[in-house]
VOGU-3710 file (C-alpha; in Angstrom, 3 decimals, decimal comma):
1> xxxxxxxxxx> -65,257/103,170/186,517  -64,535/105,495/183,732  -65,338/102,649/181,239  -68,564/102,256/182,492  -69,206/105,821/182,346  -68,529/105,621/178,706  -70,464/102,887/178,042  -73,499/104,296/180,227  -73,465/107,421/177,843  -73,075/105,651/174,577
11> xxxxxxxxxx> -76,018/103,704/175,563  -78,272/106,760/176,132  -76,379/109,009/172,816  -77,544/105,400/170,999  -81,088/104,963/172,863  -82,048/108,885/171,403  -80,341/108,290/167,942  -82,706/105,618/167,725  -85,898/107,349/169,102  -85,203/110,364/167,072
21> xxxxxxxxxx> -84,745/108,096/163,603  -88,100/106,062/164,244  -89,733/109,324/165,094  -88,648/110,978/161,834  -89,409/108,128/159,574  -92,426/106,850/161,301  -93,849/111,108/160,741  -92,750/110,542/157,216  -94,386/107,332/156,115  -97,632/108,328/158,428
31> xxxxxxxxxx> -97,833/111,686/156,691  -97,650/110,621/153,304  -100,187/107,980/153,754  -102,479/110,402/155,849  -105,992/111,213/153,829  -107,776/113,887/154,370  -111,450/113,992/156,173  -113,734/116,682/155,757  -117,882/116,802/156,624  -120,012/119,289/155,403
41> xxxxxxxxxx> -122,029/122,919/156,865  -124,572/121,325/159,117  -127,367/123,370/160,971  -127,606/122,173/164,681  -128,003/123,745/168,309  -125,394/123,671/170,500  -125,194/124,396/174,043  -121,824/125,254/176,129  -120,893/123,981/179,349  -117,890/125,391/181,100
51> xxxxxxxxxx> -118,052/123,794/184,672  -117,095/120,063/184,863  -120,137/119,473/187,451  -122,514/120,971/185,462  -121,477/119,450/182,126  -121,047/115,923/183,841  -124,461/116,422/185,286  -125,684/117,546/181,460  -124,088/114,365/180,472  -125,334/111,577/182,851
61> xxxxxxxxxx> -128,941/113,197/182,828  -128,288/112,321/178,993  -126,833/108,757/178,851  -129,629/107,915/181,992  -132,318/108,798/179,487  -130,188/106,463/176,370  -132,976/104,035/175,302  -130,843/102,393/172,205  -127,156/103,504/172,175  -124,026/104,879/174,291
71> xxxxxxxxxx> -121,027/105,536/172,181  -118,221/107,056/174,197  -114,399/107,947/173,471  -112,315/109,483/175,827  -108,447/110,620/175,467  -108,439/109,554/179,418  -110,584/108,141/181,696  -108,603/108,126/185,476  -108,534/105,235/188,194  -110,516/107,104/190,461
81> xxxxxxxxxx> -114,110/107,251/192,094  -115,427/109,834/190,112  -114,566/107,433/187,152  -115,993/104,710/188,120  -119,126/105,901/188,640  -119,155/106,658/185,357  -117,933/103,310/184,389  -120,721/102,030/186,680  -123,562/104,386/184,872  -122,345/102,858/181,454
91> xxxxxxxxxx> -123,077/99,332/183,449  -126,440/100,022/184,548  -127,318/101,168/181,063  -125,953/97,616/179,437  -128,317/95,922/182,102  -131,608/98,240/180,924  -130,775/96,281/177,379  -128,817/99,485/175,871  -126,105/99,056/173,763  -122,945/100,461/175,218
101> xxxxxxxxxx> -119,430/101,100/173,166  -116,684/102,963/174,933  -113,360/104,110/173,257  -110,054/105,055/175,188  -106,881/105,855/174,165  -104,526/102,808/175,415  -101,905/105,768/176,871  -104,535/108,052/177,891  -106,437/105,736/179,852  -104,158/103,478/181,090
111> xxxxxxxxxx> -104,755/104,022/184,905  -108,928/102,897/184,472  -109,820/99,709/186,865  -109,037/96,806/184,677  -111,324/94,593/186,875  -114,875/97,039/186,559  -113,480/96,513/182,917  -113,976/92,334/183,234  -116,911/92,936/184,811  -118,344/95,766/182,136
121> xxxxxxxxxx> -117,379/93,353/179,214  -119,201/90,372/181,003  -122,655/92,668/181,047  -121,880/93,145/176,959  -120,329/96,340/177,423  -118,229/96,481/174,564  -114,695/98,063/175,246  -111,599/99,205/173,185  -108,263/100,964/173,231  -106,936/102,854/170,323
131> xxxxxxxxxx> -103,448/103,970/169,372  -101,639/101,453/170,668  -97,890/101,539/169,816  -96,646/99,456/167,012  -94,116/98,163/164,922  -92,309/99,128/163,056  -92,030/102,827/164,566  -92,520/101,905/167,585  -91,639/105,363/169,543  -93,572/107,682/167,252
141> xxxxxxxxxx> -96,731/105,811/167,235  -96,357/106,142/170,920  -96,428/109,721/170,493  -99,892/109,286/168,460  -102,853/109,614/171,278  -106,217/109,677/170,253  -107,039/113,183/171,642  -110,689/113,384/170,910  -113,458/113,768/173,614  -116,681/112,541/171,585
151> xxxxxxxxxx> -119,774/110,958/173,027  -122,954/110,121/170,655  -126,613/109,412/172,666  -129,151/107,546/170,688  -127,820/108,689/167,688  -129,264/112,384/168,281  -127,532/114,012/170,985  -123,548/114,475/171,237  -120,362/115,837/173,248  -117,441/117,424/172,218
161> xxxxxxxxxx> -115,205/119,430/174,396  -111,915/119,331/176,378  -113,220/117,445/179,570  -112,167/113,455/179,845  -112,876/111,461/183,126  -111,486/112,049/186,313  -111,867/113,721/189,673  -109,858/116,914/188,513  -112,480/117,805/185,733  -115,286/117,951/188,358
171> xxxxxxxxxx> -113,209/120,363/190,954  -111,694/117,552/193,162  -108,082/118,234/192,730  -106,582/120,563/195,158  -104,162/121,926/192,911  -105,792/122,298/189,420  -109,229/123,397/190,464  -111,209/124,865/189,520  -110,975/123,177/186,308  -111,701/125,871/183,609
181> xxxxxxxxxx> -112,675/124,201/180,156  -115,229/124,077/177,303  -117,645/121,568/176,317  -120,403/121,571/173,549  -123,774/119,825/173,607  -125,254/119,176/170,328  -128,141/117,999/168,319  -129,330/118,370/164,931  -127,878/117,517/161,652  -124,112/117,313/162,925
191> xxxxxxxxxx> -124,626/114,445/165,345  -124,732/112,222/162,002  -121,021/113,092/161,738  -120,183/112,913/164,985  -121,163/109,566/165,085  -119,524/108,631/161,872  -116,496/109,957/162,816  -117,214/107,525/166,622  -117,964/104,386/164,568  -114,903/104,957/162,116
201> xxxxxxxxxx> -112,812/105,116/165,243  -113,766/101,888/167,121  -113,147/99,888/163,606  -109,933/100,898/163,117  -109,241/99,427/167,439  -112,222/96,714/166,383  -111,704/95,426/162,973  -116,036/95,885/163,702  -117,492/97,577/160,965  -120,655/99,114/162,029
211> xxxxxxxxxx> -121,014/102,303/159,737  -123,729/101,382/157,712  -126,083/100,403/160,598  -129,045/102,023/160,207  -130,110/102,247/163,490  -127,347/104,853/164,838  -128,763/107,395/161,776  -132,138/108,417/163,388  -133,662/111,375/161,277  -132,368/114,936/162,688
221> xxxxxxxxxx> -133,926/117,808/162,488  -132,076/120,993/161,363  -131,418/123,355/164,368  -130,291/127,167/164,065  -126,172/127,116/164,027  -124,409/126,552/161,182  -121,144/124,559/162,176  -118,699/121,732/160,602  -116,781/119,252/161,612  -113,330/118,817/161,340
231> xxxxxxxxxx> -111,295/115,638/161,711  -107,443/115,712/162,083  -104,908/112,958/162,786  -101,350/114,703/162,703  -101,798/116,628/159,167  -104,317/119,627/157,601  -104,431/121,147/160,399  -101,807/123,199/160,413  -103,507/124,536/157,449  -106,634/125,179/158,650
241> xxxxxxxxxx> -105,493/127,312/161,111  -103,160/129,345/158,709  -106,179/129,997/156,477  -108,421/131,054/159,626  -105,117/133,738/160,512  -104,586/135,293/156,834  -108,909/135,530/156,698  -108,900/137,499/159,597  -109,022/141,794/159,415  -109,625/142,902/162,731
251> xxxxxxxxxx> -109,491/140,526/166,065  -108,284/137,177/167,254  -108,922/135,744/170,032  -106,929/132,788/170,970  -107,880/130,054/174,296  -105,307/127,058/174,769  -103,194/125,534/178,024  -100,551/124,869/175,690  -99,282/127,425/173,239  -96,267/125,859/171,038
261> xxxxxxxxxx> -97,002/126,480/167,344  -95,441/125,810/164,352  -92,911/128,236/162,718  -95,678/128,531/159,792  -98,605/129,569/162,495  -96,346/131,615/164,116  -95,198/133,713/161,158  -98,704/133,746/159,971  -99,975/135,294/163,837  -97,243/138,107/163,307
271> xxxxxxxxxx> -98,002/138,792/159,639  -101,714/139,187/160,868  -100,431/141,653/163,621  -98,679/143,403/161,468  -101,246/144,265/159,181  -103,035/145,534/162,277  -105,298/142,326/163,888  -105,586/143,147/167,320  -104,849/139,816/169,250  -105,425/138,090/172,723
281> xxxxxxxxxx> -103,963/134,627/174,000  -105,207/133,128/177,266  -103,428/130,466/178,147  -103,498/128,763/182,209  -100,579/130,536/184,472  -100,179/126,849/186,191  -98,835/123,922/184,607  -100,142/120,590/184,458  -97,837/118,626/182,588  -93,917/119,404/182,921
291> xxxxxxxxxx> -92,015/122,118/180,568  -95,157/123,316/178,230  -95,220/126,549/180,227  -91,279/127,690/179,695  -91,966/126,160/176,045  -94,436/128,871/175,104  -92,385/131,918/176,156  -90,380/132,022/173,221  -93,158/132,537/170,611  -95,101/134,532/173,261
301> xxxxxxxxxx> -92,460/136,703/173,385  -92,462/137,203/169,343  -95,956/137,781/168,989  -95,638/140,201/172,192  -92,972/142,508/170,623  -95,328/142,841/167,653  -98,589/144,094/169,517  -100,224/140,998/171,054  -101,547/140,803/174,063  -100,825/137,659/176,601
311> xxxxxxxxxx> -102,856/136,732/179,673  -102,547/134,060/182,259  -105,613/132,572/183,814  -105,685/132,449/187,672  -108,362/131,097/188,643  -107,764/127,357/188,364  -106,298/125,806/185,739  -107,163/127,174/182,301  -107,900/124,026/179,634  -110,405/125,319/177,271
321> xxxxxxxxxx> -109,143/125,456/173,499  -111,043/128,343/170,855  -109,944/130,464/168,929  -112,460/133,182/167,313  -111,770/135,295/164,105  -113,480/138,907/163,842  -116,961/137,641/165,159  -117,374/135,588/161,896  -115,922/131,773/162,828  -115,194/130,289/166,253
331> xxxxxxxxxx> -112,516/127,374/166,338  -113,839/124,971/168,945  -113,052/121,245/170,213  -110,469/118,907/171,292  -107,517/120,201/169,682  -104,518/122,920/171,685  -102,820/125,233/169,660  -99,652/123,137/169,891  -97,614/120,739/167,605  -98,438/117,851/169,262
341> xxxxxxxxxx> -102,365/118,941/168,134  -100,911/120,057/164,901  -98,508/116,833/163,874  -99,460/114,046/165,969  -102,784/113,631/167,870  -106,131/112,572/166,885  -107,776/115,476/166,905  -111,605/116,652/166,500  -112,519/120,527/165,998  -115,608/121,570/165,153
351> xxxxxxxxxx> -115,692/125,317/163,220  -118,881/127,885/164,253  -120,392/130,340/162,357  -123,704/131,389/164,267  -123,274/135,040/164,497  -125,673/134,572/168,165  -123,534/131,588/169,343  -119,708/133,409/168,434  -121,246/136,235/170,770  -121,886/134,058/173,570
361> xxxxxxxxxx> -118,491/132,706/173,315  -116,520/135,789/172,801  -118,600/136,742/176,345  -117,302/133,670/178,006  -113,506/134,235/176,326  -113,781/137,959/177,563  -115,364/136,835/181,284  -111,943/134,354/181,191  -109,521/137,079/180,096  -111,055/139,268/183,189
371> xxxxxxxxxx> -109,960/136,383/185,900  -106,244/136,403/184,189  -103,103/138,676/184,811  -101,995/140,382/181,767  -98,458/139,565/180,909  -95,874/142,374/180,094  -93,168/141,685/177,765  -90,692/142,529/180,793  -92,363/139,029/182,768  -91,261/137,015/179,743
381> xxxxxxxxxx> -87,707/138,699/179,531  -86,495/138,980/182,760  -86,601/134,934/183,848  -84,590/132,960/186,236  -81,827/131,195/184,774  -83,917/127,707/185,836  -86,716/128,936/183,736  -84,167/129,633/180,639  -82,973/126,159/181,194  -86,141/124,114/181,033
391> xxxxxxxxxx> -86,849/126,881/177,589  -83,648/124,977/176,069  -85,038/121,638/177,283  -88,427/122,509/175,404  -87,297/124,250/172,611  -85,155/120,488/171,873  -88,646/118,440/172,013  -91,283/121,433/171,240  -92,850/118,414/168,849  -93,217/116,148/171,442
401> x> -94,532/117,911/174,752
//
């Protein structure tokens, strides 16, 4: 019995030597062939949704009225009803003659109804998954999801925001709703980008190369909001953000369910308090995914000891990610202010510098911080000895969660 025992625990001591090497190499050689993505200031309107039903609403009413193209990519779309009467919207559209391309991420999206798929393909719905592992790292391009949340309409309207496609976005899960989260509408010169960035994505799952197609590059008109977007895939943007910190002089405002940055953001939040920004961080006081909570208390607990100030969102769960610097450039999109955003997803942020529109959303940031409980340092230091034990657990795969 003993023997086994041994063997049993060299087999898992081997199993996470393994996983940890291919993880480390596999970052390595991805990171040093990463190149970097950038598009330019574009003047656009854009229109925030907070409330799944209204957005989803916003967004059928917008895909009903598609007359040439749908081009969709979700991190997740679920298994469930509310999905597939989205997956049965895109169908009716393929029928009217529209041509329909949706995206998923193979780990994401997993659970969706691979039969409505058969039939969706067999109306010429064209359908991908992306990020699917590979060899020869086989365990860190698992950890590689294409994050993004980015639908283009007829080549003029588009969607990016923190909402995928499931029943608990729209307020039908009894233990996350309400479902609190941003999502932008937008037209104007910026949807050209958007749906670069879209048509880049399904050749790399395709091998279909589609970019230079005029006919998804209608002429847009210039709107009133000055914004760019930012493409990430598991490098810059760690240094986007650190550039955003050391710019800002007065406030920071800071949105995220998952709050697990990098030593360098961290030290760069507490040099900015320390030259006197005033700070707030809003993160969700439940937990939708195992350990990120306890994971956040350590750095929440540095940054609290040098001025910030933390809140927890109680009313539903809290999924929105912005972060807004001094009233002069808001830090929206698909992206958490966590190393998994930072080093591994596909990520898609879009930056904001419409002095009317940053009001707005410091209103909405401000209405959010009014339905949380503001943490004392005390909360964070006096924790059971379970919660201490699932901060070691984190702390171990911080990169990962």
């Amino acid at each position: 019995m003993l023997t086994w025992l041994w063997i049993f625990i060299f087999f898992i001591v081997f199993i996470i030597a393994l996983c940890t090497a291919d993880y480390y190499y596999g970052k390595k050689k991805y990171q040093q062939q990463c190149k970097k993505r950038e598009y330019p200031e574009r003047l656009g309107d854009i229109h925030l949704e907070t409330r799944g039903k209204d957005l989803f609403s916003l967004f059928f009413s917008d895909i009903k009225k598609a007359s040439s193209s749908i081009h969709v990519l979700f991190y997740i779309v679920k298994g469930d009803d509310f999905s597939q009467d989205f997956l049965k919207l895109l169908e009716q559209k393929a029928r009217e003659g529209v041509k329909v391309r949706l995206l998923m991420d193979w780990m994401g999206s997993y659970s969706v109804s691979k039969s409505l798929i058969k039939d969706l393909k067999k109306l010429d719905v064209d359908i991908a998954f992306c990020n699917r592992p590979r060899f020869p790292f086989l365990f860190f391009s698992l950890q590689q999801r294409n994050h993004r949340k980015c639908s283009v309409i007829d080549g003029r309207v588009g969607y990016v925001g923190g909402y995928n496609v499931g029943k608990e976005y729209i307020d039908n899960d009894p233990v996350l709703s309400p479902w609190r989260d941003y999502c932008f509408r937008y037209t104007g010169e910026g949807v050209a980008d958007l749906q670069k960035e879209f048509l880049l994505n399904w050749k790399r799952a395709t091998g279909e190369s589609i970019e230079e197609d005029t006919i998804y590059f209608p002429t847009l008109q210039e709107g009133l909001m000055k914004h760019r977007f930012f493409p990430t895939e598991g490098r810059f943007l760690e240094e986007e953000l650190c550039k955003l910190i050391d710019y800002a002089e007065h406030n920071i405002y800071i949105g995220t369910p998952y709050f697990i940055p990098s030593i360098k953001v961290l030290n760069r939040l507490i040099a900015a308090l320390k030259r006197g920004v005033k700070m707030k961080i809003l993160v969700p006081k439940k937990a939708d995914h195992s350990l990120v909570k306890e994971a956040s208390f350590p750095y929440l607990r540095k940054l609290m000891m040098n001025g910030a100030f933390v809140y927890q969102y109680l009313n539903g769960f809290y999924h929105a990610k912005v972060m807004v610097i001094d009233q002069t450039v808001c830090q929206v999109g698909t992206a958490n202010f966590d190393r998994r955003s930072l080093f591994l997803n596909h990520e898609l942020t879009c930056y904001i510098y419409s002095q009317d529109f940053i009001e707005r959303m410091t209103k909405v940031v401000e209405k959010d911080l009014l339905d949380s409980h503001q943490v004392s340092l005390e909360e964070l230091q006096n924790t059971s000895l379970l919660t201490k034990g699932k901060e070691t657990i984190a702390k171990a795969i911080a990169d990962i969660l």
